[in-house]
PDB file of N, H, CA, C and O in Angstrom:
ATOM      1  N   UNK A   1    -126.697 184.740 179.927  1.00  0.00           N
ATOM      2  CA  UNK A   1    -126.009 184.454 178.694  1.00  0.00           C
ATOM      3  C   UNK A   1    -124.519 184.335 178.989  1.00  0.00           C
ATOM      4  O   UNK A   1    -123.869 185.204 179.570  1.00  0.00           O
ATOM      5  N   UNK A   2    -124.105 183.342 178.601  1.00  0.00           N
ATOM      6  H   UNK A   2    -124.633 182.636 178.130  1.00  0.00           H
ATOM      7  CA  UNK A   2    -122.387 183.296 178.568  1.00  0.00           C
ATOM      8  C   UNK A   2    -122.150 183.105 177.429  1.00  0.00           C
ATOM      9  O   UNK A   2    -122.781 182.396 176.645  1.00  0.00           O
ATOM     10  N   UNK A   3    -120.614 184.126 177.123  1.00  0.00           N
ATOM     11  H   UNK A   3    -120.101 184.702 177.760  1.00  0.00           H
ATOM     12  CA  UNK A   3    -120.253 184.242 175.887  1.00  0.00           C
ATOM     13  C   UNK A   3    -118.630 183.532 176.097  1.00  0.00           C
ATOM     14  O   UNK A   3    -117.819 183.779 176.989  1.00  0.00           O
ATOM     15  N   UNK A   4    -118.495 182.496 174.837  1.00  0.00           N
ATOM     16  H   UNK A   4    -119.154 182.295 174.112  1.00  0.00           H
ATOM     17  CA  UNK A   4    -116.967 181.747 175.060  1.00  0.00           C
ATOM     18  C   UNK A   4    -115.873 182.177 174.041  1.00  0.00           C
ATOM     19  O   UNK A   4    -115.932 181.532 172.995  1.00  0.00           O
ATOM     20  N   UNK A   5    -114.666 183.325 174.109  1.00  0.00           N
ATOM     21  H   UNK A   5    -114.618 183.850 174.959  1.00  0.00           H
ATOM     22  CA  UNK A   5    -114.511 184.010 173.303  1.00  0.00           C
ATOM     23  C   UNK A   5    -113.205 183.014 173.189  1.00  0.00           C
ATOM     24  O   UNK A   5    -112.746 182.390 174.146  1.00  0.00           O
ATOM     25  N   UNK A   6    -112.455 182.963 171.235  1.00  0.00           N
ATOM     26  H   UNK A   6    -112.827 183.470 170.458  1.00  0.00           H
ATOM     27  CA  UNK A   6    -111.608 182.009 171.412  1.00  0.00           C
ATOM     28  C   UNK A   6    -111.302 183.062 170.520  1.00  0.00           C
ATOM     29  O   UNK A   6    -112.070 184.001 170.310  1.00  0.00           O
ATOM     30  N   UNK A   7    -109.760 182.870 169.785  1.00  0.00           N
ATOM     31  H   UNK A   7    -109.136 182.108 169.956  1.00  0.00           H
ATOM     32  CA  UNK A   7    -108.868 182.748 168.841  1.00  0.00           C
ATOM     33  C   UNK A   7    -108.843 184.670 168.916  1.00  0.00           C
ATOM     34  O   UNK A   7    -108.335 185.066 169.965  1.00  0.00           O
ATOM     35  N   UNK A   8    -109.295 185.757 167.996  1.00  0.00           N
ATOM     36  H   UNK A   8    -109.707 185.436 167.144  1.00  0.00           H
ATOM     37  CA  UNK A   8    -108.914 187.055 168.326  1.00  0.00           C
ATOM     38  C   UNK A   8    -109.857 187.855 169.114  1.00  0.00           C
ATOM     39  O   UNK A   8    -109.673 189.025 169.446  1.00  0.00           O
ATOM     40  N   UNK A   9    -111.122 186.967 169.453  1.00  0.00           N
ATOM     41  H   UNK A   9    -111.272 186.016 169.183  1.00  0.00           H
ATOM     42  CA  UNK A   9    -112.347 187.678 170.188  1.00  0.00           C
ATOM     43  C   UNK A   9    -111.583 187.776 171.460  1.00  0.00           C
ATOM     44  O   UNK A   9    -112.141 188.591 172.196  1.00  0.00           O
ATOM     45  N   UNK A  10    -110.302 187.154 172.114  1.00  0.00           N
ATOM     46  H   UNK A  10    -109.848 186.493 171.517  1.00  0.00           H
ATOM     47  CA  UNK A  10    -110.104 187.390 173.405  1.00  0.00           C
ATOM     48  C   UNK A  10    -109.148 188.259 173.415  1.00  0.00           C
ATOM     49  O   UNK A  10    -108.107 188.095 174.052  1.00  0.00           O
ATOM     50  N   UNK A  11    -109.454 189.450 172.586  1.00  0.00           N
ATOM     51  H   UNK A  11    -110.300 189.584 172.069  1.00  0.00           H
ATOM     52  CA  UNK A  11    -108.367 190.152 172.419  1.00  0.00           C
ATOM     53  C   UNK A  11    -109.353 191.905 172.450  1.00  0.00           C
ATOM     54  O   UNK A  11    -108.958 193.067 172.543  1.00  0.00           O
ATOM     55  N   UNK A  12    -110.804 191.247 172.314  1.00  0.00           N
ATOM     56  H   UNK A  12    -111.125 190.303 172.239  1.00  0.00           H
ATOM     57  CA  UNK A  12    -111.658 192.509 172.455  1.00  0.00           C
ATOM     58  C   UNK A  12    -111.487 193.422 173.342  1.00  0.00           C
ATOM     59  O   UNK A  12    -112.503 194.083 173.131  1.00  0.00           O
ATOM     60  N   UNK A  13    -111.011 193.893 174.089  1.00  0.00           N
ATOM     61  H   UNK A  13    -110.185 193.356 174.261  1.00  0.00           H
ATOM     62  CA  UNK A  13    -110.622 194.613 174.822  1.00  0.00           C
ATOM     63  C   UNK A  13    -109.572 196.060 174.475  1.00  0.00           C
ATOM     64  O   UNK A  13    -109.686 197.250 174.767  1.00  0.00           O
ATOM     65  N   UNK A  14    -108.576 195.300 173.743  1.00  0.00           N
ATOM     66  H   UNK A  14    -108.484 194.333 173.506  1.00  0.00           H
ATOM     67  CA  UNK A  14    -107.524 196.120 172.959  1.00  0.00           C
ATOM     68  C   UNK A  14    -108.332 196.664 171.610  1.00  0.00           C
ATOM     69  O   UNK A  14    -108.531 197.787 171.146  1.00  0.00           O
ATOM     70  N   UNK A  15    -108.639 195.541 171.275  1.00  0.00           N
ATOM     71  H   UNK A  15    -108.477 194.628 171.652  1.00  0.00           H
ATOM     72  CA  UNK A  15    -109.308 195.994 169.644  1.00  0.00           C
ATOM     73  C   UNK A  15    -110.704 196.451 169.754  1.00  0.00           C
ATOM     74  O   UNK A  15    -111.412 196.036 168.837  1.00  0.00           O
ATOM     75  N   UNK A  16    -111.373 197.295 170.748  1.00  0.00           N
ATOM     76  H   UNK A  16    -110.798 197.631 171.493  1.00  0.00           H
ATOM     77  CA  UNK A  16    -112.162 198.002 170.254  1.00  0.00           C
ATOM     78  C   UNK A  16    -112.162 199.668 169.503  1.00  0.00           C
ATOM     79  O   UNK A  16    -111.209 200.440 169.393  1.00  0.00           O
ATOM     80  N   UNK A  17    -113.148 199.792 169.201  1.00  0.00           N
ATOM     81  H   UNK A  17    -113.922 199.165 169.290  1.00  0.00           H
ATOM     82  CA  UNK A  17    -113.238 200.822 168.170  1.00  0.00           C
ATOM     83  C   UNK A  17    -114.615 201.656 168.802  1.00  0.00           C
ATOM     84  O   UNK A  17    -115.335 201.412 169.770  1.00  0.00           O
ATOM     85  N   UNK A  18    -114.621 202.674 167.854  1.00  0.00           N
ATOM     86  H   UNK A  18    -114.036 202.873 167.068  1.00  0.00           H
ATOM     87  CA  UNK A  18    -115.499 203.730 167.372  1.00  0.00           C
ATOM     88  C   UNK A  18    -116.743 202.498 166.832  1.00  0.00           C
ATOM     89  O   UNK A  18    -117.755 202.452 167.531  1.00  0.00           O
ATOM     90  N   UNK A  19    -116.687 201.823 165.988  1.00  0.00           N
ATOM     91  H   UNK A  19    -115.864 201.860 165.420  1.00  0.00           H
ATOM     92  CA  UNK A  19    -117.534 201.782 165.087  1.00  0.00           C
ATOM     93  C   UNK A  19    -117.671 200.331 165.693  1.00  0.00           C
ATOM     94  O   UNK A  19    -118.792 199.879 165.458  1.00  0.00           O
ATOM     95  N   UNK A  20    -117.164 199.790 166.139  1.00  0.00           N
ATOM     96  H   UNK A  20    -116.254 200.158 166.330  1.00  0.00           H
ATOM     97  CA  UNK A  20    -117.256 198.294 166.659  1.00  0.00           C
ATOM     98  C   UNK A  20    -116.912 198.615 168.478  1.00  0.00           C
ATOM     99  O   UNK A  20    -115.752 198.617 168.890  1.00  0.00           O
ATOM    100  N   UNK A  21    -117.507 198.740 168.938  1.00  0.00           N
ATOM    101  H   UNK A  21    -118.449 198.738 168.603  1.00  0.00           H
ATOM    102  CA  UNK A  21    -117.600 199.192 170.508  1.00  0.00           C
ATOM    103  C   UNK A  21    -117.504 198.280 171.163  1.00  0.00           C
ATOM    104  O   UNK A  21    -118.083 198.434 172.238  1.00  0.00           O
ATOM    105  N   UNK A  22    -116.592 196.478 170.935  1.00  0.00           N
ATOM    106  H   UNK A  22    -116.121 196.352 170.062  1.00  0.00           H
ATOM    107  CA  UNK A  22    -116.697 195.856 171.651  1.00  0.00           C
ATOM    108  C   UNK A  22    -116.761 195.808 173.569  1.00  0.00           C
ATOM    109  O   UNK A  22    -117.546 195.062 174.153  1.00  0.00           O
ATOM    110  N   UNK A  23    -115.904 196.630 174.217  1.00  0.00           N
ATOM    111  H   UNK A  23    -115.266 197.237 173.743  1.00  0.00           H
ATOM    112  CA  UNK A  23    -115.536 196.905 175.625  1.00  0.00           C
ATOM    113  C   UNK A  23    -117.361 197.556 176.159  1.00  0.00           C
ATOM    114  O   UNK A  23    -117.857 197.352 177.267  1.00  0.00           O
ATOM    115  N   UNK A  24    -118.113 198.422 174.866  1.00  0.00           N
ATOM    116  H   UNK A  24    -117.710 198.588 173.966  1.00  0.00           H
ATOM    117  CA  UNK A  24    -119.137 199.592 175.407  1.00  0.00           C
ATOM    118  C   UNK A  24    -120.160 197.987 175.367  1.00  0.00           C
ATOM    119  O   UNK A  24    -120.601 197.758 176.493  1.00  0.00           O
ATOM    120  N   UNK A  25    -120.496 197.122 174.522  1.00  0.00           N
ATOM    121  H   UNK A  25    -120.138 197.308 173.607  1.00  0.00           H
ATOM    122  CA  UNK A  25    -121.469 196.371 174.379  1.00  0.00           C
ATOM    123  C   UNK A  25    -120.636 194.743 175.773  1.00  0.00           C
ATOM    124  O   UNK A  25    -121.292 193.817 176.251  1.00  0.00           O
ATOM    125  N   UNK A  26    -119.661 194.928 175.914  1.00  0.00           N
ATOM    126  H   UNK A  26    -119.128 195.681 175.526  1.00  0.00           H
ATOM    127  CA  UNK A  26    -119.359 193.713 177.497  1.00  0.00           C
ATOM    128  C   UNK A  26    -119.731 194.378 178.606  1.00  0.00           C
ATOM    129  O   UNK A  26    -120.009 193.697 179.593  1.00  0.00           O
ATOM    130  N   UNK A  27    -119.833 196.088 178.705  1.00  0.00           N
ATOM    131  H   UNK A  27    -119.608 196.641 177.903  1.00  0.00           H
ATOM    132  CA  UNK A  27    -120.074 196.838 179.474  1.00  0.00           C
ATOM    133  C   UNK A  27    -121.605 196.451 179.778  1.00  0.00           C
ATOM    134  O   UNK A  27    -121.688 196.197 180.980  1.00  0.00           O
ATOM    135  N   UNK A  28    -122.537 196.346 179.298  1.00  0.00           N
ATOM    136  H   UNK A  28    -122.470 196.553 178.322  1.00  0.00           H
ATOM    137  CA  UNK A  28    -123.950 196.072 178.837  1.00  0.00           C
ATOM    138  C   UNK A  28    -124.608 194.741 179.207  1.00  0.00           C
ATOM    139  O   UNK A  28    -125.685 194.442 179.723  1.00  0.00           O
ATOM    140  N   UNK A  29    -123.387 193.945 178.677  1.00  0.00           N
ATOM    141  H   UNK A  29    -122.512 194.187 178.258  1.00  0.00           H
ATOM    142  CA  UNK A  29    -123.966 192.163 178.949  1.00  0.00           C
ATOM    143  C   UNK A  29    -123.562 191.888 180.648  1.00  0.00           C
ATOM    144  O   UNK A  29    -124.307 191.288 181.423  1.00  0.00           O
ATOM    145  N   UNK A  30    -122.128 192.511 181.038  1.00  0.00           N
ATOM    146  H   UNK A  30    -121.523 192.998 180.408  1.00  0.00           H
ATOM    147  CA  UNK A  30    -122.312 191.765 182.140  1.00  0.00           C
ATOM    148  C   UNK A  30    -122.867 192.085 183.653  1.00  0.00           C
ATOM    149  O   UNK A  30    -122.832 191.447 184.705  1.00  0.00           O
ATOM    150  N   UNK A  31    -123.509 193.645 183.197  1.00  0.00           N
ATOM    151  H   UNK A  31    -123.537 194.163 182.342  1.00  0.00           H
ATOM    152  CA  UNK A  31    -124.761 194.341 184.675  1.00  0.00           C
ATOM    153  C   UNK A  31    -126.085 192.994 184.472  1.00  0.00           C
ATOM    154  O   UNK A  31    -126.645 192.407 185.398  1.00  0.00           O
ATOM    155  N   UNK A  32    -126.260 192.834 183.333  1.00  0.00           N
ATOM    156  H   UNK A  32    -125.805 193.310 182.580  1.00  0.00           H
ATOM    157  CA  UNK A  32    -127.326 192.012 182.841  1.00  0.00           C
ATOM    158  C   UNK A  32    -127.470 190.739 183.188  1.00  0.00           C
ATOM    159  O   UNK A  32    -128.515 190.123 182.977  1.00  0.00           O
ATOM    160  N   UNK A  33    -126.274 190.146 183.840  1.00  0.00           N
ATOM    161  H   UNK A  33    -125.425 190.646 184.011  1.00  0.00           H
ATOM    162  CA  UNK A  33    -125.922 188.908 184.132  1.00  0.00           C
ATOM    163  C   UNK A  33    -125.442 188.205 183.263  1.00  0.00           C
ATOM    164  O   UNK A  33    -125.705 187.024 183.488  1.00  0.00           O
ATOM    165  N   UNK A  34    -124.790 188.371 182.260  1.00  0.00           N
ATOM    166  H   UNK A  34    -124.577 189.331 182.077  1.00  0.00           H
ATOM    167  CA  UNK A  34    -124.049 187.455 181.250  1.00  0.00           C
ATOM    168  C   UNK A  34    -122.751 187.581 182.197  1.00  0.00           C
ATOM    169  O   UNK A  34    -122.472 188.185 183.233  1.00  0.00           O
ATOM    170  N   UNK A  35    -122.063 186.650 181.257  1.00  0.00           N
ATOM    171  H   UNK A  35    -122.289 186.160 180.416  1.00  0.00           H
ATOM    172  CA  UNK A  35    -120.731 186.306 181.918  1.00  0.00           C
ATOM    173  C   UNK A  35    -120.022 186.258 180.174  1.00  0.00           C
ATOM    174  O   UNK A  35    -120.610 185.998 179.125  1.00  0.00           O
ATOM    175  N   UNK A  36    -118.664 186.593 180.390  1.00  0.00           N
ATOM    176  H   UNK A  36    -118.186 186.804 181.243  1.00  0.00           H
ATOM    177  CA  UNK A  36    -117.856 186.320 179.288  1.00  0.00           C
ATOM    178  C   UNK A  36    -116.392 185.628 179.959  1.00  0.00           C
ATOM    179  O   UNK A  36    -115.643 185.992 180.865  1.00  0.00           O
ATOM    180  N   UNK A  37    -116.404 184.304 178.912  1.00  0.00           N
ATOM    181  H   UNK A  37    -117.012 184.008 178.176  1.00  0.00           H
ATOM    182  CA  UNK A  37    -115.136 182.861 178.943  1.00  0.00           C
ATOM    183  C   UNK A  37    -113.991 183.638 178.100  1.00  0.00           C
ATOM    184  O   UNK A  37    -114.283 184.350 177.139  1.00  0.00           O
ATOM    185  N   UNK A  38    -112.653 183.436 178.550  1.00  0.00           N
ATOM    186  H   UNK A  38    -112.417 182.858 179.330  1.00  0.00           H
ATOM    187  CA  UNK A  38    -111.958 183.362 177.476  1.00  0.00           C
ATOM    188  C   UNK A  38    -111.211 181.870 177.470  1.00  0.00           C
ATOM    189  O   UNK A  38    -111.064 181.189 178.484  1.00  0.00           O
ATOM    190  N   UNK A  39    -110.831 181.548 176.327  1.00  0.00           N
ATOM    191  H   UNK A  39    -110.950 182.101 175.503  1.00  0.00           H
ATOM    192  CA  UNK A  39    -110.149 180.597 175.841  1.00  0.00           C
ATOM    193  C   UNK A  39    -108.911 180.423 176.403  1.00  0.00           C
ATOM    194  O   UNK A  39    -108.082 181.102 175.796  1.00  0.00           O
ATOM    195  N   UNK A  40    -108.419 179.769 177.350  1.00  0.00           N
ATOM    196  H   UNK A  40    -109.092 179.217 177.843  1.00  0.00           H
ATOM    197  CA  UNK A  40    -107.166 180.060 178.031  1.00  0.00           C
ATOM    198  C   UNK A  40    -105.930 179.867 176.540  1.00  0.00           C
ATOM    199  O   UNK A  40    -105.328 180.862 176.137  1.00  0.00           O
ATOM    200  N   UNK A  41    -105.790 178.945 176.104  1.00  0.00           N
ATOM    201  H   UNK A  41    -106.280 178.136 176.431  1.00  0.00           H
ATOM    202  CA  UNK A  41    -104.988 178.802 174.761  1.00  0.00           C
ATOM    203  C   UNK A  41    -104.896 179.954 173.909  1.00  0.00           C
ATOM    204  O   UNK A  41    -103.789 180.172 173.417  1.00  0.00           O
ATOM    205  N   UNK A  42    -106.111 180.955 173.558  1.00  0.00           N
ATOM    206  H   UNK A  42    -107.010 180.777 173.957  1.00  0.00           H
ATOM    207  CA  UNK A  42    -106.084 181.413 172.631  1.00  0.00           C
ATOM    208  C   UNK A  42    -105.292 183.134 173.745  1.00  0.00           C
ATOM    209  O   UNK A  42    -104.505 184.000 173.362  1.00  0.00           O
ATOM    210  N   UNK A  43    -105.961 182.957 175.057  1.00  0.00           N
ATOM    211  H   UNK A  43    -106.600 182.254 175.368  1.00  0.00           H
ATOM    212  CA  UNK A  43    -105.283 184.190 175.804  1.00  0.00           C
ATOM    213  C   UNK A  43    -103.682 183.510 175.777  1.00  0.00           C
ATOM    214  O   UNK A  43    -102.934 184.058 174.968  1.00  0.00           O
ATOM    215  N   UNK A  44    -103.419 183.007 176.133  1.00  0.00           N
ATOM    216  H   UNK A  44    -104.027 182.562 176.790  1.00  0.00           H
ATOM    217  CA  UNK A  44    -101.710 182.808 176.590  1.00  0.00           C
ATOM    218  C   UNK A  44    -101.114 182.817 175.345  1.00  0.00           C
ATOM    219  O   UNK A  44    -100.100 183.515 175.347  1.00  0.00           O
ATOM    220  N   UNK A  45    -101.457 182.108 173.883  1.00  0.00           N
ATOM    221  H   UNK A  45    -102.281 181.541 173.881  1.00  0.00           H
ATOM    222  CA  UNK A  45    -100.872 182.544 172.693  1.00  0.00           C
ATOM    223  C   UNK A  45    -100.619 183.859 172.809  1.00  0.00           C
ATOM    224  O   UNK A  45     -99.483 184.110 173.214  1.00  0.00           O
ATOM    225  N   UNK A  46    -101.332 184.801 172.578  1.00  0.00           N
ATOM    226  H   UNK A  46    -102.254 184.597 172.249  1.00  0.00           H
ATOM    227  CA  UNK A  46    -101.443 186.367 172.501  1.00  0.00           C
ATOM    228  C   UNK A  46    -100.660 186.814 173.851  1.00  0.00           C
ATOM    229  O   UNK A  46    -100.967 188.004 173.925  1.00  0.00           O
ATOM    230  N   UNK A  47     -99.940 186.572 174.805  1.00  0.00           N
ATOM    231  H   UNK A  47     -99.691 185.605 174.746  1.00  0.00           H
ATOM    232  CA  UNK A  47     -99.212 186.582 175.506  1.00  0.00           C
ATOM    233  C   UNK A  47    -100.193 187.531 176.661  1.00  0.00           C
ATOM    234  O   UNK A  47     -99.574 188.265 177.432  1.00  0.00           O
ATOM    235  N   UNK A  48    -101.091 187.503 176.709  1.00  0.00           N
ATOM    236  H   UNK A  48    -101.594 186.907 176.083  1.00  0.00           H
ATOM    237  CA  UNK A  48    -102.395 188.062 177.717  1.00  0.00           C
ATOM    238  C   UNK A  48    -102.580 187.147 178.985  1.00  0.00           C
ATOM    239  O   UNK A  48    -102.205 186.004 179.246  1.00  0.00           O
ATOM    240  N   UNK A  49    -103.071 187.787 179.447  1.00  0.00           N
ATOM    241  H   UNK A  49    -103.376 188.715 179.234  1.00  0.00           H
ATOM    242  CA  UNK A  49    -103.731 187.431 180.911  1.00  0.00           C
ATOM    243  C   UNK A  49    -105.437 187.631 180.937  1.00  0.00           C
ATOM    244  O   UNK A  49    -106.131 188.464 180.353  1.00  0.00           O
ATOM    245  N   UNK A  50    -105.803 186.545 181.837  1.00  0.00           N
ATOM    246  H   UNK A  50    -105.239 185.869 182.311  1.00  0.00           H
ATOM    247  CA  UNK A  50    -107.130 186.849 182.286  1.00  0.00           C
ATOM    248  C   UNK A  50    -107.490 188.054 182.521  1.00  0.00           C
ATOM    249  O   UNK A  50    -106.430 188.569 182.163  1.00  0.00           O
ATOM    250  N   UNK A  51    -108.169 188.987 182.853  1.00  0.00           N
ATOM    251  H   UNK A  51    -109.029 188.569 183.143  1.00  0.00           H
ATOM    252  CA  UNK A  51    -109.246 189.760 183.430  1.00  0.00           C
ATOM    253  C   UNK A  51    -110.285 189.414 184.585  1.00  0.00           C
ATOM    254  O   UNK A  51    -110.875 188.340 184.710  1.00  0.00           O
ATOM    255  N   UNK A  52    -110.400 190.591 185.445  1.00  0.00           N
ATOM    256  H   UNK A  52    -109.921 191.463 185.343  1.00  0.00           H
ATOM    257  CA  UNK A  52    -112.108 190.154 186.244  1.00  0.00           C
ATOM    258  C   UNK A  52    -113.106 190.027 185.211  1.00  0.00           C
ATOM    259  O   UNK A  52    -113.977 189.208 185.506  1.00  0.00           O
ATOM    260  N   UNK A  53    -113.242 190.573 184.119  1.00  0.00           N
ATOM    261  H   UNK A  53    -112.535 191.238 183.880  1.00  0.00           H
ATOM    262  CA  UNK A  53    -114.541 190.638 183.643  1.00  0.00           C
ATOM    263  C   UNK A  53    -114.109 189.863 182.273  1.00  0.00           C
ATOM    264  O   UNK A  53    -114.943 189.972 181.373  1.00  0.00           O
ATOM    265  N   UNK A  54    -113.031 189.155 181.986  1.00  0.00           N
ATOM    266  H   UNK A  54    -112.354 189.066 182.717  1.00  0.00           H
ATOM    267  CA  UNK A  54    -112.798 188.099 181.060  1.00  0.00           C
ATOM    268  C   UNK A  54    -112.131 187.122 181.250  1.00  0.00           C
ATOM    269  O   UNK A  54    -111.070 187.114 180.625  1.00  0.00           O
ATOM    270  N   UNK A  55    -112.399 186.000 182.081  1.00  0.00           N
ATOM    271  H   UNK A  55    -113.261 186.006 182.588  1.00  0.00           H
ATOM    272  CA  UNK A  55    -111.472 185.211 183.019  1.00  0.00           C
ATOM    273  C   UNK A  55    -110.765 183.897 181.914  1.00  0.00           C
ATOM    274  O   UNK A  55    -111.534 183.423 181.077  1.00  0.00           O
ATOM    275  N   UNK A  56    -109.702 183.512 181.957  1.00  0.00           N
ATOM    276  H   UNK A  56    -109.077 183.897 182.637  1.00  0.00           H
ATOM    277  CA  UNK A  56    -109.184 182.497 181.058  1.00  0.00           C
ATOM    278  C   UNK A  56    -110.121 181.291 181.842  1.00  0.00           C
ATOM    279  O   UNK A  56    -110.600 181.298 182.977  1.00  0.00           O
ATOM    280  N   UNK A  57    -110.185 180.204 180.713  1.00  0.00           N
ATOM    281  H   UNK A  57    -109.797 180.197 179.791  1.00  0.00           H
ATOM    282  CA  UNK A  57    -111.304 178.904 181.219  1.00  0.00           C
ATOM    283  C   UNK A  57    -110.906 178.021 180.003  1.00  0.00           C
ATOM    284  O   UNK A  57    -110.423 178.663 179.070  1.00  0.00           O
ATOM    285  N   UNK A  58    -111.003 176.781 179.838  1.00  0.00           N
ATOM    286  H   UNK A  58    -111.395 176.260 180.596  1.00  0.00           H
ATOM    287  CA  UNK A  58    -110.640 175.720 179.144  1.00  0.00           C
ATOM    288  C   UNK A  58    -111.848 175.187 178.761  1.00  0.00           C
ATOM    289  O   UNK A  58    -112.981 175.142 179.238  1.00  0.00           O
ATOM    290  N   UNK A  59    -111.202 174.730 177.599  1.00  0.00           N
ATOM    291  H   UNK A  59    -110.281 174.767 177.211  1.00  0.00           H
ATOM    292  CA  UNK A  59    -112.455 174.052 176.812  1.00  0.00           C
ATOM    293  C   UNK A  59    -113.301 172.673 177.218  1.00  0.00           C
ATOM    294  O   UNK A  59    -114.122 172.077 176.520  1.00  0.00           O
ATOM    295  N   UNK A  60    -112.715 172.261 178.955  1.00  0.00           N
ATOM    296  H   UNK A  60    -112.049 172.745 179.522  1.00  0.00           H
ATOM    297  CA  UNK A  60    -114.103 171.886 179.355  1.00  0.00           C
ATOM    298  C   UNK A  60    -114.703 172.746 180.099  1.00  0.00           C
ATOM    299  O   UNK A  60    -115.341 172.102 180.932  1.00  0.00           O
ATOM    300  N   UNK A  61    -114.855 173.906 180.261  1.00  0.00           N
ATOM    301  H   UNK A  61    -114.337 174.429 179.584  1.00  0.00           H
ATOM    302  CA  UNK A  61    -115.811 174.622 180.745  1.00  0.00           C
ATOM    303  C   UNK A  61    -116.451 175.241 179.216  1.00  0.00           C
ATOM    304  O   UNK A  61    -117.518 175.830 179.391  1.00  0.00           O
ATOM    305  N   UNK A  62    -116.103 175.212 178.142  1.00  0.00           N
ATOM    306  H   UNK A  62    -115.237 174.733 178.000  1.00  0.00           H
ATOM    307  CA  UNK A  62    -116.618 175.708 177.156  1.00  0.00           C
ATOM    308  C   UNK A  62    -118.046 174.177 176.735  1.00  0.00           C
ATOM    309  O   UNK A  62    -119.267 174.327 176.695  1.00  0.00           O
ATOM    310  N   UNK A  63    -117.351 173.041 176.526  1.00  0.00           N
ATOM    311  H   UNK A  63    -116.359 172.919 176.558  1.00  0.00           H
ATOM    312  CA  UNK A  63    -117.976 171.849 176.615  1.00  0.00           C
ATOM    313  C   UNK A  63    -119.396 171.739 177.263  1.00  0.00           C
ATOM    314  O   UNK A  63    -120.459 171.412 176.735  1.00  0.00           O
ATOM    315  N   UNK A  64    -119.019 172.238 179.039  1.00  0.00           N
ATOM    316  H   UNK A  64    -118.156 172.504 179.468  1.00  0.00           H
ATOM    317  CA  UNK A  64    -120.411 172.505 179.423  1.00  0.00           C
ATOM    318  C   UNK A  64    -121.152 173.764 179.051  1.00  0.00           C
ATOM    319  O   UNK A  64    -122.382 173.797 179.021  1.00  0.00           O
ATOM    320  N   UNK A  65    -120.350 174.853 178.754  1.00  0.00           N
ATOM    321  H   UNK A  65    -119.350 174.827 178.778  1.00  0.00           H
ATOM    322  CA  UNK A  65    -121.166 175.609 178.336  1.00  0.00           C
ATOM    323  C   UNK A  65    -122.507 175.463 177.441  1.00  0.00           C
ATOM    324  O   UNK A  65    -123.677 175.779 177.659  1.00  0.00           O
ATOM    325  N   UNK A  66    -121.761 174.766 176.190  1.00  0.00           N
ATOM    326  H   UNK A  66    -120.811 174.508 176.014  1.00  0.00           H
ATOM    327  CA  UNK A  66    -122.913 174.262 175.023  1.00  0.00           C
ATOM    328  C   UNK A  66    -123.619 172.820 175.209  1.00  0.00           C
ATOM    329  O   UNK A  66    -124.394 172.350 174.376  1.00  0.00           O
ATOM    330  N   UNK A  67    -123.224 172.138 176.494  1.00  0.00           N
ATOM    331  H   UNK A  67    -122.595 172.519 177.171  1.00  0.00           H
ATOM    332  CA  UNK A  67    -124.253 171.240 176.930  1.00  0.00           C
ATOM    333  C   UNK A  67    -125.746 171.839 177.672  1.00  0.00           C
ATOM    334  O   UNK A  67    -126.923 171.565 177.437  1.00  0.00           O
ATOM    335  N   UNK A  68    -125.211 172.616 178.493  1.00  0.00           N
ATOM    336  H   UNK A  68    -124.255 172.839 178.684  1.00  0.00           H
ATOM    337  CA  UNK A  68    -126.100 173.417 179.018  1.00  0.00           C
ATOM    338  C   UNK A  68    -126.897 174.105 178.320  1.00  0.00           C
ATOM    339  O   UNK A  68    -128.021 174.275 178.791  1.00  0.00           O
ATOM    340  N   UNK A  69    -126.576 174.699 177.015  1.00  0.00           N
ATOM    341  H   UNK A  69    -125.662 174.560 176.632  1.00  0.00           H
ATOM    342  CA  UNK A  69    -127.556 175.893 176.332  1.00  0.00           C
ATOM    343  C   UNK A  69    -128.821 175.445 175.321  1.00  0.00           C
ATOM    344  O   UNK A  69    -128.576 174.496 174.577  1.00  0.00           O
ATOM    345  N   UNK A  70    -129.531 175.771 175.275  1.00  0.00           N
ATOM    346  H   UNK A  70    -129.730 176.542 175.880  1.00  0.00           H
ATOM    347  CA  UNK A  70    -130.411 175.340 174.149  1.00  0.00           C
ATOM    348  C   UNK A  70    -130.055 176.125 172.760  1.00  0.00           C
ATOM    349  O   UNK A  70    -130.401 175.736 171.645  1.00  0.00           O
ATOM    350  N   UNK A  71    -129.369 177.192 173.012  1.00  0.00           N
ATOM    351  H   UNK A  71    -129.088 177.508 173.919  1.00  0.00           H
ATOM    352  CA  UNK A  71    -128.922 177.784 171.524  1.00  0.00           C
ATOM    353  C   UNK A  71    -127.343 177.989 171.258  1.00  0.00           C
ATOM    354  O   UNK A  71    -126.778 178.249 172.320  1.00  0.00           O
ATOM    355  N   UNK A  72    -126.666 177.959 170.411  1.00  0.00           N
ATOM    356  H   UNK A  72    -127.124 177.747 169.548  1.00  0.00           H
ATOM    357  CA  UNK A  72    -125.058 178.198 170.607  1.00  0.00           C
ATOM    358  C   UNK A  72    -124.767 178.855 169.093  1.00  0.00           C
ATOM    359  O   UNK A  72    -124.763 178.200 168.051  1.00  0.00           O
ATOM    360  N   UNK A  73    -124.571 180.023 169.183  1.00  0.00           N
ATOM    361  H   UNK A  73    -124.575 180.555 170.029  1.00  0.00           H
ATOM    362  CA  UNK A  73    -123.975 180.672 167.671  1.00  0.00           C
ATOM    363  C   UNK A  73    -122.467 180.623 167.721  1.00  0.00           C
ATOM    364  O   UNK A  73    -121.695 180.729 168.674  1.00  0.00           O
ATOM    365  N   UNK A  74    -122.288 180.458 166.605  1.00  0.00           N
ATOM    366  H   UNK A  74    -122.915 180.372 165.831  1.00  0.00           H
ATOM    367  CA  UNK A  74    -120.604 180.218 166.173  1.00  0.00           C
ATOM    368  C   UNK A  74    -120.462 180.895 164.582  1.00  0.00           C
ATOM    369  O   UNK A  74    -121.008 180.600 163.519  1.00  0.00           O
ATOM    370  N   UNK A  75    -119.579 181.819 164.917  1.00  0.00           N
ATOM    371  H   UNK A  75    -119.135 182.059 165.781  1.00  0.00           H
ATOM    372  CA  UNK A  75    -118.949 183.049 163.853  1.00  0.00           C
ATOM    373  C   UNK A  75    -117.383 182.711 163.366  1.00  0.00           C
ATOM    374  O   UNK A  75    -116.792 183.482 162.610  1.00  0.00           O
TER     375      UNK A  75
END
């Protein structure tokens, strides 16, 4: 599973919580073999940097992402 995080999802890291455990549930996906995209635009707005385990990537790697998938949710 790859997840393509844009606009404040690439910010999950800072903004997790108690009750929203984003960092405890990326902890989970990526032993599992998921991978998580960030939005390079939406990281460098927010004046952030990549991560090992959230790498900045452009929206043609997002492009193939959802060529490749048979399912794609959008929130």
């Amino acid at each position: 599973m790859k997840v393509f995080l844009t606009g404040k999802g690439v910010e999950y890291q800072k903004k997790s919580t108690e009750k929203f455990n984003t960092v405890e549930q990326a902890e989970k996906l990526l032993p599992a073999g998921g991978k998580i995209l960030a939005c390079g635009t939406c990281v460098k707005s927010r004046n952030q940097e990549g991560t090992e385990t959230c790498p900045i990537n452009t929206m043609k790697d997002m492009y193939e992402i959802i060529k490749e998938s048979d399912k794609v949710v959008t929130f």
